[in-house]
C-alpha positions as CSV (number, residue, x, y, z in Angstrom):
1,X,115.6,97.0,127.2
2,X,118.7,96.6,128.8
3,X,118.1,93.0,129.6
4,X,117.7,92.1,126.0
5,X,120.9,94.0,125.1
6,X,122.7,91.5,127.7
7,X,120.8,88.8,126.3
8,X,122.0,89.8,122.5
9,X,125.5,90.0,123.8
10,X,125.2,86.6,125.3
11,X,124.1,84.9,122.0
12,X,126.4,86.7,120.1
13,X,129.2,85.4,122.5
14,X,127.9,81.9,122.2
15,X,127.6,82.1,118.2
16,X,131.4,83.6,118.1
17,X,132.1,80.7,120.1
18,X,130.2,78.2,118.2
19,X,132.7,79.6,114.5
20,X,135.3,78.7,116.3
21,X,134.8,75.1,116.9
22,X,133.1,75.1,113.6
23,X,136.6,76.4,111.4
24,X,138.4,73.6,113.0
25,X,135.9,70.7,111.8
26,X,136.4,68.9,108.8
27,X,132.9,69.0,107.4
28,X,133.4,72.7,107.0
29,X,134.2,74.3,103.6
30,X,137.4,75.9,103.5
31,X,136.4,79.3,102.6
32,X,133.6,79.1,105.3
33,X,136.8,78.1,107.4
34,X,138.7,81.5,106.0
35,X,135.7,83.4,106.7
36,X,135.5,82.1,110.2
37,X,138.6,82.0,111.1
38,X,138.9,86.1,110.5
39,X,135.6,86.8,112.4
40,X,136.9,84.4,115.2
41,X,140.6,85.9,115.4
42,X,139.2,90.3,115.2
43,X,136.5,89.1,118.0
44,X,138.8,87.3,120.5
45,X,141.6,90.1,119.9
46,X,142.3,92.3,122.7
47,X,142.5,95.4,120.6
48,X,140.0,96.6,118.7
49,X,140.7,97.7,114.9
50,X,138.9,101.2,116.0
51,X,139.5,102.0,119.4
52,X,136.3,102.2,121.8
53,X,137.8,105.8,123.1
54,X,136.8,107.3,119.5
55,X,133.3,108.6,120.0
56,X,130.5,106.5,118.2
57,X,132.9,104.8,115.9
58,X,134.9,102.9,118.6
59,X,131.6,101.2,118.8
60,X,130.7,100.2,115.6
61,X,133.2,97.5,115.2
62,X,132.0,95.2,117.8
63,X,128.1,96.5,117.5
64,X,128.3,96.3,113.5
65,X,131.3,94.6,111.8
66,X,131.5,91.3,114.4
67,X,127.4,90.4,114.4
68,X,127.6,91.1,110.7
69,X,131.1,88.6,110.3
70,X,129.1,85.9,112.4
71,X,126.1,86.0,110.7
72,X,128.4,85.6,107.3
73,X,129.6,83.2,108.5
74,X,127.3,81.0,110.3
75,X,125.4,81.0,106.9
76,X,128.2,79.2,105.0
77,X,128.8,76.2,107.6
78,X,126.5,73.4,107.3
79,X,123.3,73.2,110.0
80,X,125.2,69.5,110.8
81,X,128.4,71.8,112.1
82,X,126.6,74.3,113.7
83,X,124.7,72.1,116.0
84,X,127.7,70.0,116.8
85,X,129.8,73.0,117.1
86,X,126.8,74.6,119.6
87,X,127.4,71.6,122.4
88,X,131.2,72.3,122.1
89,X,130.9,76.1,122.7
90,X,128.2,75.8,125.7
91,X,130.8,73.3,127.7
92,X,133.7,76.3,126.4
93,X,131.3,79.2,127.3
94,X,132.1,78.0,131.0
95,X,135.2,78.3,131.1
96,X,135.6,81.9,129.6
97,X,136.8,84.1,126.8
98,X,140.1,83.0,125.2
99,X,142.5,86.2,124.0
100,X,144.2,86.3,120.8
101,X,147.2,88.2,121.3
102,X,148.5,87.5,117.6
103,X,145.7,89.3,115.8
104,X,146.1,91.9,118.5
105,X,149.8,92.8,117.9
106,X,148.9,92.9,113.9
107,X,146.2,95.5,114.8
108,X,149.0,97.7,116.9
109,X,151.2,96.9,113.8
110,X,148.9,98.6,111.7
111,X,148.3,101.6,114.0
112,X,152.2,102.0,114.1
113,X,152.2,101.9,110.1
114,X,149.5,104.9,110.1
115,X,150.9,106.8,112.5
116,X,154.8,107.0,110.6
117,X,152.3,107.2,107.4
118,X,151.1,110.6,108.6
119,X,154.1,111.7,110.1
120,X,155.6,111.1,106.8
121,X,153.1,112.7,105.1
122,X,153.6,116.1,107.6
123,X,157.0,115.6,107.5
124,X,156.8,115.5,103.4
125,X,154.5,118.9,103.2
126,X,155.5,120.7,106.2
127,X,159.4,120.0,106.3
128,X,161.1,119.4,109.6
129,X,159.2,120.8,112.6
């Protein structure tokens, strides 16, 4: 079992890999590009949208949201892109995963902007502590 959860994984790297090349060709539609490009950016980003310290849900970003985004995705790029785009992301695959810092900083931008929204919101009902 636990070989073909590292064999998933591996797969789901490569096809993560393989919307990334496949945003920057031409012959791919822009709102596949949109789609991709979103999918692309949350999985390369060093912070997750739901930390992996929250019980069970820290997990469900990367076991639910990314394979579901890829899959999306993958199904509104043409097969001509896809197989291109697969030799690309083999020769990257070798060199290792890329970070997105950007899409990273937004996610810790939007923590920030929950966390003053609740103590706002204490601050607001429960007057100065």
């Amino acid at each position: 079992m636990l070989e073909n959860l590292k064999s998933w994984a591996k797969q789901l790297k490569r096809k993560v890999f393989v919307l990334y090349y496949a945003y920057q060709d031409k012959r791919t539609p822009w709102y596949a590009k949109v789609f991709a490009v979103c999918v692309v950016a949350y999985a390369f980003s060093p912070i997750d949208l739901i930390p992996d310290f929250i019980p069970i849900l820290g997990y469900l970003d990367d076991v639910i949201l990314i394979p579901l985004g890829v899959a999306l995705a993958l199904k509104m790029i043409p097969a001509a892109v896809i197989q291109a785009c697969t030799v690309k992301a083999e020769a990257r695959l070798q060199a290792g995963k890329p970070k997105n810092w950007l899409v990273g900083s937004l996610i810790i931008l939007v923590w920030i902007a929950v966390l003053i929204w609740i103590l706002w919101l204490a601050y607001r009902y429960f007057g100065p502590l």
